[in-house]
C-alpha positions as CSV (number, residue, x, y, z in Angstrom):
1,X,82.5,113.9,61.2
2,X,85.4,112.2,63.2
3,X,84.7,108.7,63.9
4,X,86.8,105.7,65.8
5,X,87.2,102.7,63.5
6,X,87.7,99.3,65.5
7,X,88.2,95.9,64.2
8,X,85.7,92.9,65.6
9,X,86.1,89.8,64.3
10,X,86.7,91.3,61.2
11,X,84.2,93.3,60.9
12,X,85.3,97.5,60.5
13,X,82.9,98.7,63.5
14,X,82.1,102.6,64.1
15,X,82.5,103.9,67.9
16,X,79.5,104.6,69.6
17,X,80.5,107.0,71.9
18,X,82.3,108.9,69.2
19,X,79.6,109.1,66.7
20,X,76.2,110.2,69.2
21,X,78.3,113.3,70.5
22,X,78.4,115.0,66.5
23,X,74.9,113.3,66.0
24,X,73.2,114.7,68.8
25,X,75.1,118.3,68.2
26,X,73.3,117.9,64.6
27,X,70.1,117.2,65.7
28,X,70.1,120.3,68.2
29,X,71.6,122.6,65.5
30,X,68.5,121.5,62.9
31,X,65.9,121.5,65.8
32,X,63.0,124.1,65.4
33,X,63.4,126.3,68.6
34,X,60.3,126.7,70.4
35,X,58.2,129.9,71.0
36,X,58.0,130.0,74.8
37,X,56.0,132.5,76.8
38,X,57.0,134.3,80.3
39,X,54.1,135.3,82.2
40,X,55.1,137.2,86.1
41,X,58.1,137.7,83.8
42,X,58.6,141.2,85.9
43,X,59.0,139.5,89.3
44,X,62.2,137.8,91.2
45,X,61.1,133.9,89.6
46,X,60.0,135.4,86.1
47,X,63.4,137.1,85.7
48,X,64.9,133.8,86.9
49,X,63.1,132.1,84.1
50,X,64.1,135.2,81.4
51,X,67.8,134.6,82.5
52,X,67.9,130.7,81.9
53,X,65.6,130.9,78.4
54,X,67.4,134.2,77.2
55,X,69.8,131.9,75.6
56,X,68.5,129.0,75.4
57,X,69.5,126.3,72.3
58,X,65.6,124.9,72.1
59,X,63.9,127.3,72.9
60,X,62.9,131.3,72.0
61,X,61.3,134.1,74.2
62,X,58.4,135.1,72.2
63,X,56.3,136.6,74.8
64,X,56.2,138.5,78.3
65,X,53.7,139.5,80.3
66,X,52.9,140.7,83.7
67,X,50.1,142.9,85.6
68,X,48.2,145.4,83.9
69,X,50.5,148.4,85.6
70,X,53.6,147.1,83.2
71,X,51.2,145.9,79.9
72,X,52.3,148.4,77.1
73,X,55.9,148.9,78.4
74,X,59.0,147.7,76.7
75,X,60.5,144.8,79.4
76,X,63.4,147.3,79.9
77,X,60.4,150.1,81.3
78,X,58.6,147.7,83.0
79,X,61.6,146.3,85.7
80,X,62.7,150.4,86.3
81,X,60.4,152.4,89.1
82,X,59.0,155.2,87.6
83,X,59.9,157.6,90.7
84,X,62.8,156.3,91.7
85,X,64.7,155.3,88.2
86,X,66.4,152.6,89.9
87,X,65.8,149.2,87.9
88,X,64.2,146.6,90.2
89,X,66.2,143.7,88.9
90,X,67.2,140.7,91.1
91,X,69.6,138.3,89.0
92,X,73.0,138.5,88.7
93,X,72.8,137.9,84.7
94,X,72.1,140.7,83.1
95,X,68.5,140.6,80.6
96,X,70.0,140.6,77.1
97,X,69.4,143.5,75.2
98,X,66.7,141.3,72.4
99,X,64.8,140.8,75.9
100,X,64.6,144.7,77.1
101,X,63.1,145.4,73.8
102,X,60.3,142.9,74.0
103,X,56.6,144.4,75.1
104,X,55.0,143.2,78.0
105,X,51.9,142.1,77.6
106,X,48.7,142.5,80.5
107,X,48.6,138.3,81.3
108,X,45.0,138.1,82.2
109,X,44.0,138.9,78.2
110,X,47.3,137.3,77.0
111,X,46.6,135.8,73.2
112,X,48.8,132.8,73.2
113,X,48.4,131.9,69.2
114,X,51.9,130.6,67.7
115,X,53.2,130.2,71.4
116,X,54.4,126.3,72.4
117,X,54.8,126.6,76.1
118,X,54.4,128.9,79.3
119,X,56.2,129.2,81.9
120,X,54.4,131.0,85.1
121,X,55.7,132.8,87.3
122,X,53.1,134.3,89.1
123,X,52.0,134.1,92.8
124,X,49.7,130.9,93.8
125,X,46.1,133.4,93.8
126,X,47.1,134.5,90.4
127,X,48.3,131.3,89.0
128,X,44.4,129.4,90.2
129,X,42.6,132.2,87.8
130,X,45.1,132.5,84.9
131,X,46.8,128.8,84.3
132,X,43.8,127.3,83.3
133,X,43.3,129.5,81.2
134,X,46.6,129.0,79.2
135,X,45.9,125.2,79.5
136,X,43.1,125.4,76.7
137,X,45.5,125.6,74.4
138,X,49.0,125.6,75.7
139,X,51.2,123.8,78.1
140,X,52.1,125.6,82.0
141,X,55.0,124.7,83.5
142,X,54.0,126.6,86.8
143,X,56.6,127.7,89.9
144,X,53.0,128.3,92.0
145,X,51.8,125.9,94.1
146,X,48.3,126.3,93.0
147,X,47.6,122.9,91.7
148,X,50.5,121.0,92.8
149,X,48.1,118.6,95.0
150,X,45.4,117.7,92.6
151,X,45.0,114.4,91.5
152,X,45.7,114.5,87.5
153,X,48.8,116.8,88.3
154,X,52.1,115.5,88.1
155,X,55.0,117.3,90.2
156,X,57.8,116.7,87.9
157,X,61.5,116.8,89.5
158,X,64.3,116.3,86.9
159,X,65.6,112.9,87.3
160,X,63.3,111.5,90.0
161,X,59.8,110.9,89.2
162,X,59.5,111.7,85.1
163,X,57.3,108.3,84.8
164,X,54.9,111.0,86.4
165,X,54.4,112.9,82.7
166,X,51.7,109.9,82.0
167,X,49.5,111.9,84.1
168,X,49.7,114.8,81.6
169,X,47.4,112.7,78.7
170,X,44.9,112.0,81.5
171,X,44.7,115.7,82.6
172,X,44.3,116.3,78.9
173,X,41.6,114.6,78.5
174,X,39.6,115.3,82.0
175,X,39.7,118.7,81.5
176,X,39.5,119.1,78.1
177,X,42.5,120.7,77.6
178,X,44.7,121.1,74.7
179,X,47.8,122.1,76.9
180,X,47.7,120.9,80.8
181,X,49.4,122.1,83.5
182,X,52.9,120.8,85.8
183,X,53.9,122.5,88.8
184,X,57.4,122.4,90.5
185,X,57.5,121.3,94.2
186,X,58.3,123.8,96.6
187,X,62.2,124.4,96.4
188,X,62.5,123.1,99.8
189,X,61.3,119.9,98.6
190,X,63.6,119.6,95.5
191,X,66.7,118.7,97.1
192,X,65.2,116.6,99.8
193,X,63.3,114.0,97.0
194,X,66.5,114.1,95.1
195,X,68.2,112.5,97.9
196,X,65.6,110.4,99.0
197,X,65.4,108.7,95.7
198,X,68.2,106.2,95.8
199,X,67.4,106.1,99.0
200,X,63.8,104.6,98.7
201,X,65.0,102.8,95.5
202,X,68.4,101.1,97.0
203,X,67.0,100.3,100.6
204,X,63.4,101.6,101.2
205,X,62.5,104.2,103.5
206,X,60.8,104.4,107.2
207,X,60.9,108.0,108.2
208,X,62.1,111.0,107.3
209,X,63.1,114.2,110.1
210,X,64.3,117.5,108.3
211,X,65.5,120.7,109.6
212,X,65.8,123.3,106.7
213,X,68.2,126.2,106.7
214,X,66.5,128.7,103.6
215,X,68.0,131.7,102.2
216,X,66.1,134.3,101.9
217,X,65.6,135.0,98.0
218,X,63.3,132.1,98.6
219,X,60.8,134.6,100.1
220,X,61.3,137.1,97.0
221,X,59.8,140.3,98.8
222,X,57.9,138.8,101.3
223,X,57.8,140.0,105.4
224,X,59.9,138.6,107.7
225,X,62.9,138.2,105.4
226,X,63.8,142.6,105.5
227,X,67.4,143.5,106.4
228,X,66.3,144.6,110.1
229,X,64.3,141.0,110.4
230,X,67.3,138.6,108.7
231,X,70.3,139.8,109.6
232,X,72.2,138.6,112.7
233,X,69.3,136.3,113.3
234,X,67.4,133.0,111.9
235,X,63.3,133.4,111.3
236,X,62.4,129.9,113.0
237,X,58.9,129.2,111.3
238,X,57.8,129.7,107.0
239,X,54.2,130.0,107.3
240,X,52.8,126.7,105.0
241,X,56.7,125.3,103.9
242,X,56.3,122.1,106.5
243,X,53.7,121.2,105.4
244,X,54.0,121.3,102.1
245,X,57.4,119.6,102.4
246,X,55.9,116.3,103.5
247,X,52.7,116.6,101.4
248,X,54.9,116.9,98.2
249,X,57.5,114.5,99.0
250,X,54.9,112.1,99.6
251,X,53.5,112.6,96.2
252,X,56.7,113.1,93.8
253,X,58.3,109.5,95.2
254,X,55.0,108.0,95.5
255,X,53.8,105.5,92.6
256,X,51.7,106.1,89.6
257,X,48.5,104.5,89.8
258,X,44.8,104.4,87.9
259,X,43.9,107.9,87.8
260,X,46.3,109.4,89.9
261,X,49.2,109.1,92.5
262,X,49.2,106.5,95.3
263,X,51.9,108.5,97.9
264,X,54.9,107.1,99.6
265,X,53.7,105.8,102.8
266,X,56.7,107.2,105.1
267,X,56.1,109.9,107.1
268,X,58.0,113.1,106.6
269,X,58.7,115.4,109.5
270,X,60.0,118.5,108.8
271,X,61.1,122.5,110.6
272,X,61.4,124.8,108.1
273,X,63.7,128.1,109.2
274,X,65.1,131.1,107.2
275,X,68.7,131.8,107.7
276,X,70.5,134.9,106.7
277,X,72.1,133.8,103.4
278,X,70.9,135.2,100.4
279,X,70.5,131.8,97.9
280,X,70.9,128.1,98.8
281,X,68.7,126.0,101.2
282,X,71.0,123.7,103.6
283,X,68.9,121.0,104.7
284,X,69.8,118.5,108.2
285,X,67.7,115.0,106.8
286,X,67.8,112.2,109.3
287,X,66.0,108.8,107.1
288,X,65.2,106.0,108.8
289,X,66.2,103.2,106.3
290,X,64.3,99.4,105.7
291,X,67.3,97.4,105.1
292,X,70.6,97.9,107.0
293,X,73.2,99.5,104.9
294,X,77.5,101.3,105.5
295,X,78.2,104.3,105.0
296,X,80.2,103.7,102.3
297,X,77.1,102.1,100.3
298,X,75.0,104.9,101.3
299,X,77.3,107.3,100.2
300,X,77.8,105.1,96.4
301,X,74.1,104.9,95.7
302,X,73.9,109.1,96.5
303,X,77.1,109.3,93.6
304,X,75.6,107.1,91.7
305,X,72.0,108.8,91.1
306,X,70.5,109.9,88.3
307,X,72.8,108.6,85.5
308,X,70.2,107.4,82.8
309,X,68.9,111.3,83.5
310,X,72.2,112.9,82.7
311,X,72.8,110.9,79.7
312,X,69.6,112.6,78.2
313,X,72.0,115.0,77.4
314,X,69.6,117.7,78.1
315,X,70.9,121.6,77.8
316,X,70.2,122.6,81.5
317,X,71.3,119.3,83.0
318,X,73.6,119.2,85.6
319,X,76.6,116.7,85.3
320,X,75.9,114.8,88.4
321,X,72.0,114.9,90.5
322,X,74.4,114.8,93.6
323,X,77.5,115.5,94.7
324,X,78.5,113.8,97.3
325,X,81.5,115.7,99.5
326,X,83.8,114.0,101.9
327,X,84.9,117.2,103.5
328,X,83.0,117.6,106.4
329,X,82.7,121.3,106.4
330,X,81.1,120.8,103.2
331,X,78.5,121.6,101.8
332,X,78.2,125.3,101.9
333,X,76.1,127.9,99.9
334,X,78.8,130.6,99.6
335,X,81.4,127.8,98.1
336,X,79.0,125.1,96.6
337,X,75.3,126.7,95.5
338,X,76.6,127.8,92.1
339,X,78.7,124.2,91.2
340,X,77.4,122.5,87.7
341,X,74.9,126.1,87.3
342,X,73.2,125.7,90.5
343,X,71.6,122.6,89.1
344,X,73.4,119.5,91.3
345,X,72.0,118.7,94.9
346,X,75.2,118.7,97.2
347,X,75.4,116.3,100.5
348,X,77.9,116.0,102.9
349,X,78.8,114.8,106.7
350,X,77.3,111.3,105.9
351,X,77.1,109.5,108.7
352,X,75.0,106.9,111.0
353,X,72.6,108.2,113.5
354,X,71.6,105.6,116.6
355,X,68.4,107.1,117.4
356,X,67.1,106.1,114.7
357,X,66.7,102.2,113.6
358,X,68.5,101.6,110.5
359,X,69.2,105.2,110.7
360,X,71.4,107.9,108.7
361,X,71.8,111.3,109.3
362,X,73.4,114.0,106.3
363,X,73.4,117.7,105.0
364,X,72.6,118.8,101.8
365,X,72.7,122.4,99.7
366,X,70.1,122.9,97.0
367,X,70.3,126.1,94.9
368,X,66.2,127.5,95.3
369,X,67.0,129.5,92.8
370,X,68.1,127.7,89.7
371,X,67.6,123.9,90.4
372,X,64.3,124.7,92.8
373,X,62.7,127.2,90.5
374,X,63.2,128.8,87.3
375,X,66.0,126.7,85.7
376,X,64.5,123.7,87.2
377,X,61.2,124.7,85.4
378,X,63.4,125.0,81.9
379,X,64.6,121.6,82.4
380,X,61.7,120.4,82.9
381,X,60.4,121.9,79.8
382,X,63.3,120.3,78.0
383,X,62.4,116.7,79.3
384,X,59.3,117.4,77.6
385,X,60.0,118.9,73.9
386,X,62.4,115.7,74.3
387,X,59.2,113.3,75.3
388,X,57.0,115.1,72.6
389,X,55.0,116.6,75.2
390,X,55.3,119.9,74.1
C-alpha cells in the first residue's frame, strides 16, 4: 500500500489522507454483501431500485417479488406483456442478465429467511398491509407514503436529518419488531429539505412559499400525466403533493424528541404542478430567513452543505448535496438532472426577494427519480449497514 512519509519533529509520520483511501477500499472489498429483497420489483420505482442494487458493492439481489399475476415468472417474463411481447421496462439501464433470470416471487406470502433488508416499492394501499409484515423480521426501506407520518417513523433524507435513525430502536421495541420500517419523503420534498438545511442551521427559518415544476415519471402511470394530457401543456394541481410537502418538511427538519418528532415550527406553503418533462422536479422556493444574511453567504452555506455526509464515503453518495450554479439559466433538467448520478440537488438564480422580510428567493432541480426515490432509498440503506442498523 502507497503511503506519504512526513517528518514532524522528528518523528517519521504516515499521511492520513493517503492511508484511509487503500484502507477503506480494503474494508469494502472484505465486507459481506448483503442479501437484499425487491418487492413492487416489476413496477417503474421497483425497476428503479433493481437498476441502482444490480451492481451494487454492499449489497446482493437475492429476492423479487411482485403481485400474484407475475409470481412463478422468471423477472425477464414478468416485465414483457403476454399479448403484446413488448417489454414494459421504464429505465434507461438495462436489467443485467443475473437479474432476468431471478423468479419473482407473489409478495403477500414472500418467506424472507436469509434476506437482510427490503426495499418496497409498492403503492401506499399495498405497502399499509404488506410492510408490517416484513418488519417482524426484516428491515423496509419503503418509497410509499404509508407510514411516513407516524410518530416512531423516521423520514430519513441522506445528509439532512440521519440523527432521525434513533427512532428506529424505539419502533423496534413498540411494535415488537425485529426489523422496522423508514419511508422516503415524497420526491418533491427531497430537494426542498436539502436546501432548507443550511438554511434553518446557518440563519433560521420564517416561512417557506414553493412553486414545483414535476416531471412526469413522478406519476409512473397515473391519469393526468398521458401524452394527450402533458404535452404542450402544464397539469396545475397533484392531488395530495401540497400537502404532503409541508407535512414532511415539517417533520424531516424538525427535532428529535421523547418518543417522537417535535416539527419545525415554520410554515410551508407550497403549489405543486406537473410540467411536460419527463424526469427532474424544478422547484421556485422563496424562505423567509431569521437573521439577515448577502447573497454571497447564502450562496457559501448552500456549497458548503453536507460535507461530514460526503466524507462517509458511501457508494451511492453524491460529491456535493448541492450544487450551486452562477449561471442564471441554470439549473435545468435536460442539462443538470443526471450530474453526480442524479444524486446532488442543483440551485441557481440566488437572489433577494423584498416581499418577504429577510427574504431570498432561488430555483432548484432534484432528480425524483434517483436522488427522490429508488437510489435515494439505496443510500439510505447504505447509511444504515454503515450505522449497524441493518
Amino acid at each position: 500500500m502507497l503511503v506519504e512519509l512526513r517528518e514532524i519533529d522528528n518523528a517519521r509520520v504516515i499521511s492520513l489522507t493517503m492511508f484511509v483511501a487503500p484502507l477503506n477500499t480494503a474494508l469494502e472489498g472484505s465486507r459481506m454483501k448483503k442479501r437484499v429483497a425487491v418487492v413492487g420489483a416489476t413496477g417503474i420505482a421497483g425497476q428503479q431500485a433493481v437498476v441502482a442494487l444490480q451492481d451494487h458493492p454492499w449489497f446482493d439481489i437475492a429476492l423479487l417479488a411482485a403481485s400474484e399475476r407475475s409470481a412463478g415468472k422468471t423477472y425477464a417474463d414478468a416485465i414483457r406483456d403476454e399479448k403484446t411481447g413488448a417489454r414494459r421496462w421504464w429505465c434507461a439501464q438495462e436489467p443485467s442478465d443475473k437479474v432476468l433470470r431471478l423468479p419473482v416471487h407473489n409478495a403477500a406470502t414472500l418467506n424472507l429467511r436469509g434476506i437482510d433488508v427490503v426495499f418496497s416499492c409498492v403503492e401506499s394501499d399495498v405497502a399499509r398491509i404488506l410492510e408490517p409484515e416484513f418488519a417482524r423480521t426484516t428491515p423496509v426501506i419503503s418509497t410509499a407514503s404509508a407510514f411516513r407520518y407516524e410518530d416512531d417513523v423516521p423520514i430519513l433524507v441522506p445528509g439532512v436529518n440521519l440523527e432521525h435513525a434513533h427512532l428506529l430502536e424505539i419502533q423496534r421495541k413498540r411494535r415488537g419488531w425485529q426489523g422496522f420500517i423508514t419511508p422516503l419523503p415524497n420526491c418533491t420534498t427531497t430537494g426542498l429539505v436539502i436546501t432548507l438545511k443550511p438554511l434553518l442551521d446557518c440563519f433560521g427559518i420564517e416561512r417557506v412559499l414553493m412553486t414545483s415544476l414535476q416531471g412526469i415519471s413522478g406519476a409512473g402511470r397515473s391519469p393526468g400525466v398521458l401524452a394527450l394530457d402533458i404535452v404542450d401543456n402544464i397539469i396545475p394541481y397533484i392531488v395530495g403533493e401540497e400537502e404532503k410537502v409541508a407535512r414532511e418538511t415539517g417533520k424531516i427538519l424538525g427535532r428529535l424528541v421523547e418518543g417522537g418528532i417535535a416539527a419545525a415550527p415554520f410554515p410551508v406553503s407550497a403549489t405543486c404542478t406537473r410540467a411536460s418533462v419527463i424526469e427532474g422536479h424544478t422547484e421556485s422556493v422563496f424562505v423567509s430567513l431569521e437573521r439577515a444574511t448577502s447573497v454571497g453567504e447564502f450562496a457559501a452555506r448552500l456549497r458548503e452543505f453536507g460535507q461530514d455526509f460526503i466524507r462517509l464515503g458511501l457508494p451511492s453518495a453524491p460529491q456535493r448535496m448541492i450544487t450551486v450554479h452562477d449561471d442564471p439559466f441554470r439549473p435545468q433538467p435536460r442539462l443538470d438532472r443526471d450530474a453526480d448520478g442524479g444524486m446532488t440537488t442543483h440551485v441557481g438564480r440566488i437572489r433577494e426577494d423584498a416581499a418577504l422580510p429577510r427574504g431570498f428567493k432561488y430555483v432548484l432541480l432534484s432528480h425524483n427519480t434517483k436522488m427522490g426515490a429508488a437510489k435515494g432509498a439505496v443510500l439510505i440503506a447504505e447509511y444504515l449497514a454503515a450505522e449497524n442498523y441493518l
